[in-house]
KERO-165770 format. One record per residue (C-alpha): residue in three letters; x, y, z. Coordinates in steps of 0.05 Angstrom, whole numbers, padded with zeros to 5 digits, always signed. Example, Ala and Ser with C-alpha at 12.3 -4.5 7.8 and 13.67 -1.06 7.14 Angstrom:
REM KERO-165770
ALA+00246-00090+00156/SER+00273-00021+00143/
REM end
This chain:
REM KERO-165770
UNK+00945+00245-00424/UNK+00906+00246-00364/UNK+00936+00251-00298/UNK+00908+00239-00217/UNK+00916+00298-00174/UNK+00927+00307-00102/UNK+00925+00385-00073/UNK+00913+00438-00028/UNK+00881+00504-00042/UNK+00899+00570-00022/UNK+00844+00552+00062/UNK+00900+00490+00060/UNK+00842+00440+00033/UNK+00857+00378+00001/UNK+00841+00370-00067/UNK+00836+00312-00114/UNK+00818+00305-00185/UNK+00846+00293-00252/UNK+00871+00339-00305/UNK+00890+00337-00381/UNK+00965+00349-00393/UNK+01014+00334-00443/UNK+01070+00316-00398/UNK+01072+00329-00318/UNK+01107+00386-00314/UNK+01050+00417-00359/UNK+00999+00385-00311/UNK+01032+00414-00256/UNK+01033+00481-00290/UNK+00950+00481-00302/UNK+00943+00466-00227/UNK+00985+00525-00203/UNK+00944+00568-00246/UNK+00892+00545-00211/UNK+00921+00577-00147/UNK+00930+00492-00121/UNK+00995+00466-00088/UNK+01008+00401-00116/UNK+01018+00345-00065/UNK+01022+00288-00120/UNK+01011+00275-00184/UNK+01007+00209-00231/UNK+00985+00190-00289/UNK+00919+00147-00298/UNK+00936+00070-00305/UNK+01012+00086-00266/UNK+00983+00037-00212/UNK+00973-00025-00261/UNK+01014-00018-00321/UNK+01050-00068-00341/UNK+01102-00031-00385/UNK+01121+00011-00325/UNK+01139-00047-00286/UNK+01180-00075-00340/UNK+01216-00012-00358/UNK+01227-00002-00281/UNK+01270-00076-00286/UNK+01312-00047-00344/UNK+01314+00018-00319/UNK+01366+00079-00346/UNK+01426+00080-00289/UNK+01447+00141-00255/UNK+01515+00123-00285/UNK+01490+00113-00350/UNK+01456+00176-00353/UNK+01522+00214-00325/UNK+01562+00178-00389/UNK+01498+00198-00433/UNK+01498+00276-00406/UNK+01578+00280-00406/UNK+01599+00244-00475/UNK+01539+00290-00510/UNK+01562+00353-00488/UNK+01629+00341-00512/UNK+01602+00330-00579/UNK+01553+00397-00576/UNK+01614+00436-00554/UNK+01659+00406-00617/UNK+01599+00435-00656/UNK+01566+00368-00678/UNK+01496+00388-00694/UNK+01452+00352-00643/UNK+01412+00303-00695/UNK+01489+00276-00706/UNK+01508+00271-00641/UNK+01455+00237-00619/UNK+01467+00176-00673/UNK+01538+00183-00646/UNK+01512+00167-00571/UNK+01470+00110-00601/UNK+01531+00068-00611/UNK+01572+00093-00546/UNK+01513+00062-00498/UNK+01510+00002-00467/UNK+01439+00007-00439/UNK+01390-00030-00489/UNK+01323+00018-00457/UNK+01375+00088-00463/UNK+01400+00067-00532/UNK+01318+00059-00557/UNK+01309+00129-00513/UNK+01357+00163-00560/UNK+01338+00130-00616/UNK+01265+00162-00604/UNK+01297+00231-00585/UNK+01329+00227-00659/UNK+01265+00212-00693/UNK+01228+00278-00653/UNK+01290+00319-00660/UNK+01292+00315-00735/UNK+01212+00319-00738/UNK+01226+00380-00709/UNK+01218+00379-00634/UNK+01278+00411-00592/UNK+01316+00364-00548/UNK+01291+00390-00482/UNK+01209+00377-00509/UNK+01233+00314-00538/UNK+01263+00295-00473/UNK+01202+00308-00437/UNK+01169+00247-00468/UNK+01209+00212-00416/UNK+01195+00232-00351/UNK+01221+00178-00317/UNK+01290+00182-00348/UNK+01295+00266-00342/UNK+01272+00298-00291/UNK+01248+00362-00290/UNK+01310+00400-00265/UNK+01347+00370-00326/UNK+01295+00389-00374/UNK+01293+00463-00347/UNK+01365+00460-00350/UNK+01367+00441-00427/UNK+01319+00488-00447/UNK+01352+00546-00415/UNK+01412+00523-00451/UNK+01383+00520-00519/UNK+01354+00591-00505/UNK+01421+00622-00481/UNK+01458+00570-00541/UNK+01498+00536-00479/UNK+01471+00476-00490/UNK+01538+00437-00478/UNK+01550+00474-00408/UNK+01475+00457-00391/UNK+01489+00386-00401/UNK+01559+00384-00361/UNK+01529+00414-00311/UNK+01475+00364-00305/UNK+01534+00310-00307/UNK+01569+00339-00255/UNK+01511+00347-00208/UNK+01484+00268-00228/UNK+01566+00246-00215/UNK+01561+00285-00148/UNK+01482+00247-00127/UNK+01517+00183-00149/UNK+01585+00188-00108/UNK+01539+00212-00047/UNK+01489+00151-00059/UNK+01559+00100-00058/UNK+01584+00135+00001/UNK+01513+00118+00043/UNK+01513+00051+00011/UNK+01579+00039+00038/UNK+01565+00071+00107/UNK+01518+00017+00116/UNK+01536-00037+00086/UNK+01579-00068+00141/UNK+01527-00053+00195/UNK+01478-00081+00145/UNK+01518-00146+00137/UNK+01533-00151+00216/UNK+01455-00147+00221/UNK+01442-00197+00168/UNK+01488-00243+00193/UNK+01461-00242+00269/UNK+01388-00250+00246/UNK+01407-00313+00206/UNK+01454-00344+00253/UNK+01398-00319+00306/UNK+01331-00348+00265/UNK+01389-00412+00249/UNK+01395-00425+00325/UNK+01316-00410+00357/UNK+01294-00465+00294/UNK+01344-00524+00300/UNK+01395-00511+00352/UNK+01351-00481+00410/UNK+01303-00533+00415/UNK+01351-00594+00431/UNK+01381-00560+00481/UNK+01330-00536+00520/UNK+01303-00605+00517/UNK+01366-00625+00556/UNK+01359-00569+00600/UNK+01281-00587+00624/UNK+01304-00655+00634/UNK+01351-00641+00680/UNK+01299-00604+00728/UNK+01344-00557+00746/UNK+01323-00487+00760/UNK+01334-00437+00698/UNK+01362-00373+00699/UNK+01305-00309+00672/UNK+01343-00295+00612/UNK+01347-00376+00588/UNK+01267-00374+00609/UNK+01259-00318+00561/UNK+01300-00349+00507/UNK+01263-00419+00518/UNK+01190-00382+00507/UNK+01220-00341+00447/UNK+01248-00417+00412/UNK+01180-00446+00421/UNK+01139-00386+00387/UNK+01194-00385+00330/UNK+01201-00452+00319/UNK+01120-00465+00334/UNK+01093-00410+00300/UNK+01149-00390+00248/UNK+01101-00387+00184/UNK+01053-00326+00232/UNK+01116-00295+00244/UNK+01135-00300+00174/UNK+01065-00281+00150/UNK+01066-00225+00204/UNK+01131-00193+00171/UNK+01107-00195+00106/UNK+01040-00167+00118/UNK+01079-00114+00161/UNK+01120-00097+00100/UNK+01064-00090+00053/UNK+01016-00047+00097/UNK+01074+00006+00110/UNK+01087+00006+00037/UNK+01020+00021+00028/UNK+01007+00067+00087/UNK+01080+00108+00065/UNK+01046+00114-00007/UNK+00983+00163+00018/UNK+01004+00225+00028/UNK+00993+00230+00103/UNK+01031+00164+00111/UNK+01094+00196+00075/UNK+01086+00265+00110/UNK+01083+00222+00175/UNK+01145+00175+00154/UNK+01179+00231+00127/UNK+01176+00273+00192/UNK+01201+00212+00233/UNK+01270+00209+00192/UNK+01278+00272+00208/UNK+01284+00258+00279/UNK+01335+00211+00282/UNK+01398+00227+00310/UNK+01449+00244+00264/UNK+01415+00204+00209/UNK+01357+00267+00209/UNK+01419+00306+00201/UNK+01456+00274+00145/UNK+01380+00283+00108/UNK+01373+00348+00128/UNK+01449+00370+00093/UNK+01425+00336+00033/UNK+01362+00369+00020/UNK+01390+00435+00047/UNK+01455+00422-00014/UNK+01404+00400-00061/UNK+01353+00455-00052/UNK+01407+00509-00056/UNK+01440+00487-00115/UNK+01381+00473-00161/UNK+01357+00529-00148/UNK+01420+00571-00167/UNK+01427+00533-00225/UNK+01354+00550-00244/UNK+01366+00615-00221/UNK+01427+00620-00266/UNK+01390+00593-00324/UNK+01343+00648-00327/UNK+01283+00606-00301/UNK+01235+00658-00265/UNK+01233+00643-00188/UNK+01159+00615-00174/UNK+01176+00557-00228/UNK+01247+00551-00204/UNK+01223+00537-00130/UNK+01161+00495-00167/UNK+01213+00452-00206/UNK+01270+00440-00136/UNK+01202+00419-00106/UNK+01186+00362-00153/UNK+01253+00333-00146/UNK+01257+00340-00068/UNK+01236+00263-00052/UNK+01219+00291+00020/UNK+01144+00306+00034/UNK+01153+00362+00088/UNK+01206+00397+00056/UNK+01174+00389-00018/UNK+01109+00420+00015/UNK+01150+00482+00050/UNK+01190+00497-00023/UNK+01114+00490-00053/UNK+01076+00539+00002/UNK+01144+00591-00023/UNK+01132+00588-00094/UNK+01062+00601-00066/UNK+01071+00659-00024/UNK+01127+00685-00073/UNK+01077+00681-00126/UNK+01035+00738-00083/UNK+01084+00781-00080/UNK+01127+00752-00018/UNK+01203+00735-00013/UNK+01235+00666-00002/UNK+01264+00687+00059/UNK+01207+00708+00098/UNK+01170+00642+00083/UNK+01232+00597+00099/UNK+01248+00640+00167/UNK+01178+00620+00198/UNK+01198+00547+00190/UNK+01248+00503+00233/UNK+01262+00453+00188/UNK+01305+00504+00149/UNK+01367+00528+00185/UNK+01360+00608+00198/UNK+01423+00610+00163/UNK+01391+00589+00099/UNK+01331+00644+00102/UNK+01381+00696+00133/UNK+01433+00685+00069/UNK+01371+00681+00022/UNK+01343+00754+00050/UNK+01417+00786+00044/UNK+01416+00747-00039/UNK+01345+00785-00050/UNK+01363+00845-00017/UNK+01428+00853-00061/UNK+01416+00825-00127/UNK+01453+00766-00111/UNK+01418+00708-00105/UNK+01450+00654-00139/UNK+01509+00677-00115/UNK+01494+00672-00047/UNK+01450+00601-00058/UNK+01508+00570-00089/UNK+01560+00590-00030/UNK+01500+00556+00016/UNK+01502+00496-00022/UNK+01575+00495-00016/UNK+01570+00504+00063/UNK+01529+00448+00061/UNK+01567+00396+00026/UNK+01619+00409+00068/UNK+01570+00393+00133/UNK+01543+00330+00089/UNK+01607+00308+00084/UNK+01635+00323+00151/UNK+01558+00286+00174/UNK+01570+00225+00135/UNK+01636+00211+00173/UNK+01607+00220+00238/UNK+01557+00171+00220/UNK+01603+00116+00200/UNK+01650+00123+00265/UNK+01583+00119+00296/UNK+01557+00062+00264/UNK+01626+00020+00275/UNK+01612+00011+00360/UNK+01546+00006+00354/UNK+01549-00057+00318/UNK+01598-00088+00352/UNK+01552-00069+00410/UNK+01507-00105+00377/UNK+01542-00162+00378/UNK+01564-00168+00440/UNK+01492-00169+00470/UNK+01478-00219+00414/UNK+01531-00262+00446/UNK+01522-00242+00519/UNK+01456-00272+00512/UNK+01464-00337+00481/UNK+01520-00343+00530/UNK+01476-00329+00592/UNK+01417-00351+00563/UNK+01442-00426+00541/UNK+01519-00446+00557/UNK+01525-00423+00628/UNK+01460-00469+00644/UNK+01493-00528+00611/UNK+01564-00513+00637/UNK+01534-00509+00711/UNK+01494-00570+00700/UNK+01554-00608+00681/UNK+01594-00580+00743/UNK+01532-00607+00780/UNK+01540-00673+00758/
REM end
């Protein structure tokens, strides 16, 4: 398989190419030994295939994949040999794409691939962290414990994702709402009563000047505006897709109040505990960091965890890579240098990561009690100036009369 290539040397250059690979995590691999730090990496016809698109609409769950991970290591650990289990699973899922996933797994299992290489054939199902995970586990014969884990870890991503989800949904909703009511109003409502209002000759108030000039470009040129959005939409899409459009994108989230926080917990929890539970699987370091890397979705941070598995690679330690750069807490590089220092690291990693779930946590909250006053805020000006704006004109007028 051939795959695209975006990198930077060892002088920082960019790079791109293509390379020959079985799988991605083997294309990565060649390009490391080639002393590049992979930026991105796809596979030749990604852009335009059609059976990408159409899996992406029947996609595997997160849930699906936690019932998937969970039910089989319950089988491993009652010592069903894998093959079996496996034919078990095929009945026990709902998904119609993960029941033909395991069905394929079966066929390479018994033809004499392990599950972690057969996995690999789907890269868009298992990550790489799960199919380190497995293969440790098949090494070290804890294959059922390498599995949980992974549940555990794709039931904690999920519960997180449901708890943003629901964060925003109400402010989401409030916002829907007022831009419907609001486009509702400028299109239909607007219009007749500012016809009322210019009849009268009266003299008009700023803010119902501002809203009469706003009524006419929505209502006159609504399909521009409407063209405007959606070309808007596309070209960020686009621009967010090159890698210095992400890195830029990806740098401005991290600004935000308390939203750059809540991002900065999660990638902080996430880092931490992948990489004790590489650590713990026996995965050496430079392909540990490597592997939390691919599956950080952030472009700064996945660049600073590449640069370490870098500098590591040379004979450097984590923490004195991570101390020269802000976006990781000094109490993440100064913990990491007392884990190296003392034989400890996974230890110490995974006591970070718990330090940080409790911040994420305590983060979210914030966020939400936040979000609650802001909206109504939001919906008070929204108010305040169609009050202003229209019905205290008309209310005057009709005291005038």
């Amino acid at each position: 398989m051939l795959f695209n290539y975006q990198a930077k040397d060892d002088r920082g250059s960019l790079k791109k190419g293509v390379v020959e690979a079985a799988t991605t995590s083997a294309a990565t691999d060649v390009l490391h030994a080639n002393g590049l730090v992979v930026l991105q990496l796809s596979s030749q016809g990604e852009g335009i295939n059609l059976e990408r698109y159409l899996s992406f609409l029947n996609r595997v769950s997160k849930k699906d994949l936690v019932v998937f991970s969970r039910q089989l290591s319950t089988l491993i650990n009652a010592k069903v040999p894998i093959v079996q289990a496996l034919e078990v699973m095929v009945d026990q899922v709902s998904s119609k794409r993960l029941k033909g996933i395991i069905e394929e797994l079966i066929e390479q299992v018994v033809g004499g691939k392990s599950l972690s290489e057969a996995m690999s054939t789907f890269p868009d199902v298992f990550p790489e962290l799960y199919l380190h995970l497995v293969a440790s586990g098949e090494m070290s014969g804890t294959v059922d414990r390498a599995l949980n884990y992974i549940a555990d870890q794709q039931e904690k991503d999920y519960d997180l994702t449901a708890k943003i989800r629901g964060a925003l949904a109400y402010p989401a909703f409030i916002v829907a709402a007022i831009t419907i009511v609001g486009g509702i109003m400028f299109v239909f409502v607007l219009p007749q009563m500012i016809t009322v209002l210019e009849e009268a000759g009266v003299e008009l108030p700023i803010t119902t000047k501002i809203l009469i000039f706003a009524t006419k470009v929505v209502s006159g040129y609504w399909y521009l505006l409407i063209g405007g959005v959606i070309a808007a939409i596309f070209g960020f899409r686009v621009y967010v897709r090159t890698i210095g459009g992400r890195l830029v994108w990806d740098t401005l989230k991290m600004k935000v109040p308390v939203f750059g926080k809540l991002l900065m917990n999660i990638y902080m929890d996430r880092f931490s505990l992948n990489l004790a539970s590489l650590v713990a699987g026996g995965i050496p370091i430079v392909q540990s960091l490597r592997t939390v890397a691919a599956i950080i979705t952030n472009m700064v941070y996945r660049q600073i965890i590449l640069e370490a598995a870098l500098q590591v690679e040379q004979g450097k330690s984590i923490a004195s890579v991570l101390a020269d750069r802000p976006e990781f807490p000094k109490l993440v590089s100064q913990m990491i240098k007392i884990g190296e220092q003392t034989g400890s690291l996974e230890e110490i990693l995974t006591k970070i990561s718990r330090f940080y779930d409790k911040e994420l946590n305590n983060t979210l909250n914030t966020l939400t009690t936040l979000l609650e006053p802001f909206v109504m805020i939001l919906l008070g000006l929204a108010v305040a100036i169609m009050v202003a704006g229209i019905l205290l004109p008309i209310y005057n007028l009709a005291g005038a009369q």
